[in-house]
C-alpha positions in Angstrom: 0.0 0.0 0.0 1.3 3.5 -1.4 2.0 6.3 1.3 -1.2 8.1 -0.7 -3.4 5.4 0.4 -2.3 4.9 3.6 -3.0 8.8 4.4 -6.7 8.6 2.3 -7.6 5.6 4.7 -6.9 8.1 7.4 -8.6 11.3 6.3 -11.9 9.0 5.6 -11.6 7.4 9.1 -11.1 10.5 10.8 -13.8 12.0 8.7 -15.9 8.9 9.6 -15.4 8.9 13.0 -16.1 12.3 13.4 -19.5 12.2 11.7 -20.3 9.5 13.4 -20.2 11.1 17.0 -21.8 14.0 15.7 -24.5 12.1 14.6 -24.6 10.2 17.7 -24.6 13.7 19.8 -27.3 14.8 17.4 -30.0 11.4 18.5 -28.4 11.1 21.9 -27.0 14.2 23.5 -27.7 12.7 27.1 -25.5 9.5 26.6 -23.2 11.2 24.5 -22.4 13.9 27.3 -21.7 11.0 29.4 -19.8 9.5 27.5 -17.6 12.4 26.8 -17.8 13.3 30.6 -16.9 9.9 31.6 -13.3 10.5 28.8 -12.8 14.1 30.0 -12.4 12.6 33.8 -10.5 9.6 32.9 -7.5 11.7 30.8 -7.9 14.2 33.8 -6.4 11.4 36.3 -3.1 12.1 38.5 -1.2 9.6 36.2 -1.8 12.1 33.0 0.8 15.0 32.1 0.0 18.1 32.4 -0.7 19.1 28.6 -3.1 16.6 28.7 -5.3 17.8 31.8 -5.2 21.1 30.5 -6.9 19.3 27.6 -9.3 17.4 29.4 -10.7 20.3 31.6 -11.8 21.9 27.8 -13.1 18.6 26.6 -16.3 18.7 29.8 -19.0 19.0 28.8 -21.0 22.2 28.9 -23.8 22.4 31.4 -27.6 22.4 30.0 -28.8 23.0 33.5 -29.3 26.5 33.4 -31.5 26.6 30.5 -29.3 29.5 29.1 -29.7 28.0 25.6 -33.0 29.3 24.8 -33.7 27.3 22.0 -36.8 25.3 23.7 -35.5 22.4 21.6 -36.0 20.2 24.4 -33.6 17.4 23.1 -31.1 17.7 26.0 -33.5 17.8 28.7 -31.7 21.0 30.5 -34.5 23.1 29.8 -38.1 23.3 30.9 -40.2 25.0 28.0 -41.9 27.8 28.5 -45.4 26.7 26.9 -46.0 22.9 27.3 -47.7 21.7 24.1 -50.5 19.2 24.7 -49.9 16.5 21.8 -53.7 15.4 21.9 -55.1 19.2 21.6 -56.9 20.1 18.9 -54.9 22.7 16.7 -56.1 25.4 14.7 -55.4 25.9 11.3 -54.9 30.2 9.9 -55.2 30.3 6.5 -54.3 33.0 4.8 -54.5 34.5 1.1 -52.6 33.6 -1.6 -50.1 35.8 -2.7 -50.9 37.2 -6.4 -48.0 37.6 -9.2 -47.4 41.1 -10.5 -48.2 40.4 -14.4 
């Protein structure tokens, strides 16, 4: 295997790998931030050099208590929305005019 190939197999596994937990934060933000507190804690051990604490303390998490996002997207489960949507209400269509072309 040529040198070219060897570094194309790693730009598409990088590249894979990296979709691939953005996906996964994407369907599962709770276990992901987990998962990524869980590897922030283990490379911030005693046994780690220092470069590599400094490192971990960026890779936390950040917190979704607060609610500071305001995007009421409700995916993380940080924030409480504002209006509660009952799915089993009734909803009320607005229709409104069609817009006409200037000729």
């Amino acid at each position: 295997m040529s040198v070219v190939g060897v570094v194309q197999a790693a730009i598409i596994g990088m590249l894979l790998v990296w979709s691939l937990w953005r996906t996964a934060c994407k369907l599962a933000p709770q276990s992901m931030r987990r998962l990524q507190a869980q590897l922030a804690d283990c490379f911030a051990g005693s046994w780690a050099p220092a470069w590599l604490r400094s490192r971990a303390l960026l890779w936390q998490p950040r917190s979704t208590q607060g609610g500071s996002c305001a995007s009421s997207c409700s995916s993380c489960g940080g924030c409480e929305m504002a209006t509660r949507v009952d799915p089993l209400a009734p909803q009320v269509l607005q229709f409104r005019p069609r817009q006409t072309r200037d000729a």
